[in-house]
C-alpha positions in Angstrom: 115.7 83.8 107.6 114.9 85.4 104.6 111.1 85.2 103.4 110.4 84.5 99.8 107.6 86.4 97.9 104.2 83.8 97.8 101.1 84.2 95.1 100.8 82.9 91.6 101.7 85.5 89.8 101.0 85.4 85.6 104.4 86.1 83.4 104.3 89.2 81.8 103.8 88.4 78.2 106.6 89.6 75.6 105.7 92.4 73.2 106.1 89.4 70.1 103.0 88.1 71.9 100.6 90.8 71.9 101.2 93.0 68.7 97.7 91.6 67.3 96.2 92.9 70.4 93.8 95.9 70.1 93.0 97.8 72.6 89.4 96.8 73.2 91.1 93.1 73.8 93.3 94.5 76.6 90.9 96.8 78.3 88.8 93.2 78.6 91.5 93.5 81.5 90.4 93.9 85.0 90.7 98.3 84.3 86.3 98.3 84.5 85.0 101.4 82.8 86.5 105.2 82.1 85.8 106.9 85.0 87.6 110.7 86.6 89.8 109.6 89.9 90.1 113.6 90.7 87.1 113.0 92.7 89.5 110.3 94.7 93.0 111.3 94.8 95.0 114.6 94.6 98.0 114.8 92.8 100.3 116.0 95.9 103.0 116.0 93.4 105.5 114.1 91.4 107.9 111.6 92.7 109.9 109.4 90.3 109.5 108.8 86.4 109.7 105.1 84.5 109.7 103.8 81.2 106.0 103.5 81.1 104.8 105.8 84.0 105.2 108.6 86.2 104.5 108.0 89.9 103.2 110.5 91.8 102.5 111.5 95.6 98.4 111.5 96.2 96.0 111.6 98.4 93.3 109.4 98.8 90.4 111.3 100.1 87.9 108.8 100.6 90.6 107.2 102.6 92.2 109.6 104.3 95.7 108.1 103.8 98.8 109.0 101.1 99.0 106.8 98.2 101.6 106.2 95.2 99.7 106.8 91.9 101.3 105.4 89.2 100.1 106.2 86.1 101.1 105.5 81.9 102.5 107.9 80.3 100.0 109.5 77.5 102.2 108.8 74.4 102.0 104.9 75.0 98.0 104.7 76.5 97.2 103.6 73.0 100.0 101.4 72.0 98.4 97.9 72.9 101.0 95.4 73.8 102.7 98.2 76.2 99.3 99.1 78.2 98.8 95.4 78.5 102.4 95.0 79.9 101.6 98.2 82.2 98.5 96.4 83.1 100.0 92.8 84.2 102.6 94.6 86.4 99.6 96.1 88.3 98.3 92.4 88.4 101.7 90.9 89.6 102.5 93.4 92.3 98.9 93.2 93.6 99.5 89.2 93.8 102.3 89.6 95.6 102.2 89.2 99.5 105.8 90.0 100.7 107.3 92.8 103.4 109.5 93.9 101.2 107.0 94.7 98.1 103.9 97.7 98.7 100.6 96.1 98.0 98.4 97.6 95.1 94.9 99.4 96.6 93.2 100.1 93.0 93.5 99.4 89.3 91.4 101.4 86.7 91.6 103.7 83.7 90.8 107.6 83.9 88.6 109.3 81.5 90.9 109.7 78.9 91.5 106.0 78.7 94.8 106.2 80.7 95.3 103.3 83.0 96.4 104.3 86.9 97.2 102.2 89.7 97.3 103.0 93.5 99.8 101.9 96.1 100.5 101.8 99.5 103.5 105.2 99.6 106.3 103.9 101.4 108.8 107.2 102.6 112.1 106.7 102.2 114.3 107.2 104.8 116.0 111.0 104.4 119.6 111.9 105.1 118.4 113.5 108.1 116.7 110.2 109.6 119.7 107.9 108.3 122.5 110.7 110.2 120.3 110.0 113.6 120.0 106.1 112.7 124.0 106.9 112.6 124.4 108.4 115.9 122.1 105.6 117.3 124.0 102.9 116.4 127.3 104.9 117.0 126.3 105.2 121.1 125.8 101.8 120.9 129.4 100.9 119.9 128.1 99.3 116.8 130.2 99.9 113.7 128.4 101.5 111.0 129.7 99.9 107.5 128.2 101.8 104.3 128.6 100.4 100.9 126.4 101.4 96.9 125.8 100.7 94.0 122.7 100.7 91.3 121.7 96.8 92.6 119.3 97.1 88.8 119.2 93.1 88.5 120.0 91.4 91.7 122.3 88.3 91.3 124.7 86.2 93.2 127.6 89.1 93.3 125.1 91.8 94.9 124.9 89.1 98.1 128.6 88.3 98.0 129.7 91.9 98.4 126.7 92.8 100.6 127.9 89.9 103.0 131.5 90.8 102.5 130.6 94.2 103.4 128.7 93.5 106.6 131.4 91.6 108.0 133.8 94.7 108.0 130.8 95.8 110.8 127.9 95.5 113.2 125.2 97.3 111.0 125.2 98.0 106.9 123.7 101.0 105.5 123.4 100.5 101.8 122.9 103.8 99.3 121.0 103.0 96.2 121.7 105.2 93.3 118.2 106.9 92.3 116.6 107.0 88.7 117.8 109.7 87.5 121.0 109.2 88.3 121.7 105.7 86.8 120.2 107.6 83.2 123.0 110.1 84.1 125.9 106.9 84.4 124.5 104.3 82.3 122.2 105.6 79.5 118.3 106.2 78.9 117.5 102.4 78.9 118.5 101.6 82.8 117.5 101.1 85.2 115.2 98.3 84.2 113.9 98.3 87.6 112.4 101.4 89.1 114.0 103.1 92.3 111.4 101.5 94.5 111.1 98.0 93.2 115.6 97.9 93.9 114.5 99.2 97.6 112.3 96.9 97.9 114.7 93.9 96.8 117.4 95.1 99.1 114.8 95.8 102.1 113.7 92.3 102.1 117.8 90.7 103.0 117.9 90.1 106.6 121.7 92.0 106.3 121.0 95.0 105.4 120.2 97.0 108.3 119.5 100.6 106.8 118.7 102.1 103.1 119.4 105.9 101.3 118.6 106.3 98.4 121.1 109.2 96.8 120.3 111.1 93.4 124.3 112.6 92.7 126.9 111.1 90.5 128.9 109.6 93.5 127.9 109.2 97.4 130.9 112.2 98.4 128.5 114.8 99.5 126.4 111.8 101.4 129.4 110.4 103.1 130.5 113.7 104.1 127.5 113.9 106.2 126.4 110.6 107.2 130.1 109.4 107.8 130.5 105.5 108.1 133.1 104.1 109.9 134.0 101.8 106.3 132.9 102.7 103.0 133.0 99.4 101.0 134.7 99.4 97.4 134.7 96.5 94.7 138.1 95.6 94.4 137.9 96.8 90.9 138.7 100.2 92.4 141.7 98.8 94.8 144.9 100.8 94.2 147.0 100.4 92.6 146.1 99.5 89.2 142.1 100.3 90.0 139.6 102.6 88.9 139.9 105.5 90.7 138.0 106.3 94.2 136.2 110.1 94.0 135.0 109.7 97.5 138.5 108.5 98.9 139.8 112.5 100.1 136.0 112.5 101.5 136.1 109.4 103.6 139.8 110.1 104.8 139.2 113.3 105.8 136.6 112.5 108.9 138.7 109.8 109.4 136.6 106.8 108.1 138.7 103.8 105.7 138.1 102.2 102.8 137.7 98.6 102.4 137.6 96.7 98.9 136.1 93.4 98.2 136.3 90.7 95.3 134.3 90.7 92.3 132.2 87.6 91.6 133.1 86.8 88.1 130.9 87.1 85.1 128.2 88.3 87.9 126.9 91.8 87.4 123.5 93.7 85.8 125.3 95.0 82.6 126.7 91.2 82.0 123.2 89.3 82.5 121.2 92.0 80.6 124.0 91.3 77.8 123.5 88.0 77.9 119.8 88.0 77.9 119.8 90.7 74.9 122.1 88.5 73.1 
């Protein structure tokens, strides 16, 4: 059964809301005083970049453990309504008590004023680990179905096609198109949700079995290596009037098939952010 997310969590306020703001009004936020965290955590190094802030790899000496840093970016530190939006999703997450969402260790502002917060670092699972989780599954006579997509703002046609896609198998392996690579596709303002904050959404459905997250235009050079026994479509790529398939010669050629489902109508992220924009 799937578990739902528990805490009372505050709404992050719209910008509108909090233009008066100055920033002495929104450090009255739980950040406490300027203080260095160098004598805490070492930057181990950089691993993924959002709208507000870059996250990187640390180490938590006092600790002893790896951590997620996320810090905001220096250009918008002093732009009030945006460090208090930076600061509630610190608040939110840390709310939060879910499997599928990393709980927040520490909130607080360096010595230049910048706020930071720490978080449990989850490793993803590599192409490596996901080709062996293959080959397990594989001995086992399981079917190994495979199926992505960006999954930005999860609605009602997301489950449809992950359930249609599961029952072309016994196990689903989903690839979630990184950061970088939705810019690349669909333009600087997406995704709206960070790489790990999808992961998370998708890790938390009782039907999907397996996650990779791939960084390249399409999921050839993936499914060349990995190959599934189905590689799931949306049937807006069905031949013969569909969008073409750049992984079809790929998935043929190791002798995998290609299955297509239907599209919920009206359902998908670039529809409901319309709508909401609108």
């Amino acid at each position: 059964m799937q578990r739902e997310a528990s805490g009372s969590a505050t709404p992050i306020p719209d910008a509108s809301e909090l233009s008066g703001e100055t920033l002495a009004e929104v450090d009255s936020a739980r950040l406490g005083p300027r203080s260095s965290w160098r004598g805490r955590y070492v930057i181990l190094r950089l691993h993924a970049q959002g709208g507000l802030g870059t996250i990187s790899v640390a180490l938590d000496e006092m600790l002893g453990r790896k951590v997620a840093l996320k810090q905001m970016r220096p250009e918008m530190a002093d732009v009030a309504h945006l460090r208090r939006r930076f600061i509630h999703e610190a608040e939110i997450t840390g709310q939060l008590e879910h499997p599928g969402i990393v709980p927040v260790y520490a909130l607080g502002q360096d010595e230049q004023g910048r706020p930071y917060y720490a978080m449990k670092f989850v490793e993803g699972r590599t192409l490596d680990q996901a080709i062996a989780w293959r080959d397990g599954q594989r001995a086992q006579r399981r079917t190994v179905v495979w199926t992505n997509g960006v999954f930005d703002v999860l609605h009602v046609g997301h489950l449809a096609s992950l359930r249609g896609a599961r029952r072309f198998g016994e196990v689903l392996i989903v690839g979630v198109n990184g950061d970088a690579s939705v810019r690349a596709n669909k333009g600087p303002e997406r995704p709206i949700y960070r790489c790990e904050e999808r992961v998370a959404l998708l890790a938390a459905l009782e039907l999907v079995d397996a996650i990779l997250v791939f960084d390249d235009p399409t999921p050839e050079r993936v499914l060349a290596q990995l190959k599934p026994d189905v590689h799931v479509k949306g049937a807006d790529y069905a031949p013969p009037h569909g969008k073409p398939v750049p992984e079809r010669a790929v998935v043929e050629a190791y002798g995998g098939r290609i299955e297509f489902l239907p599209l919920v109508p009206g359902r998908s992220s670039t529809d409901t952010l319309a709508r909401l924009r609108s």
